[in-house]
C-alpha positions, 0 to 999 in steps of 0.5 A: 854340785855332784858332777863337781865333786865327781870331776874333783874324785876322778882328778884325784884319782889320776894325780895318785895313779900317775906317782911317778916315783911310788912303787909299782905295787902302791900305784896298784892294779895288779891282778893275778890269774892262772893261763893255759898254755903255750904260756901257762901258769899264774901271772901277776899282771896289770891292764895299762890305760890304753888296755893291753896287758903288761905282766910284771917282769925284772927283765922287761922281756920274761914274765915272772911266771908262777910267782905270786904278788907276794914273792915279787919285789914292785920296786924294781919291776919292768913291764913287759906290755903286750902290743908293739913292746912283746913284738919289739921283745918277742917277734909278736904282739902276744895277740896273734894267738887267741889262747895267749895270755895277752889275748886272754888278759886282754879279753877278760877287762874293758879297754876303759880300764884305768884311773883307778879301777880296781874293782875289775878281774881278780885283785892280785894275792898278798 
């Protein structure tokens, strides 16, 4: 009966984390922290399923540097992700540098992050 309803929560919580349509602030898992440089300051900023970083941008090639979650408009966010997507945009991964902030984000939460749990690093400010 336990595993039964814990396959049913788990379940649960994927179908509302892929809402295709909900804002990107209501699917949640943005976290907000403070990086050094070479790109320094605070960043809001979310872990994707497979576990690379993806900082909240409108241009899907600038981060929004130094503005907290609650300046950002979610809605019409587009993520810039570490990986192959901050190479096709930077000529990088974002990990080829161990004092990056892709290499910090991505260091500071387990690759098993995902379907819903936000209970890991630092809950964005509201």
């Amino acid at each position: 009966m336990r595993n039964t309803l814990t396959s049913i929560t788990l379940a649960l919580a994927v179908l509302v984390n892929i809402g295709a349509n909900a804002p990107a602030v209501a699917q949640g898992g943005w976290y907000t922290s403070t990086f050094p440089p070479p790109n320094g300051g605070r960043l809001v900023y979310k872990i994707m399923s497979n576990g690379d970083p993806a900082c909240a941008s409108y241009s899907g090639h600038d981060c929004l540097w130094g503005q907290p979650s609650s300046q950002i408009t979610f809605n019409r966010v587009h993520l810039l992700t570490c990986g192959a997507d901050h190479r096709r945009q930077w000529g990088v991964t974002g990990y080829e540098n161990p004092k990056h902030w892709c290499s910090l984000a991505k260091s500071m939460h387990p690759k098993s992050v995902g379907f819903g749990n936000d209970s890991v690093g630092i809950p964005a400010d509201r």
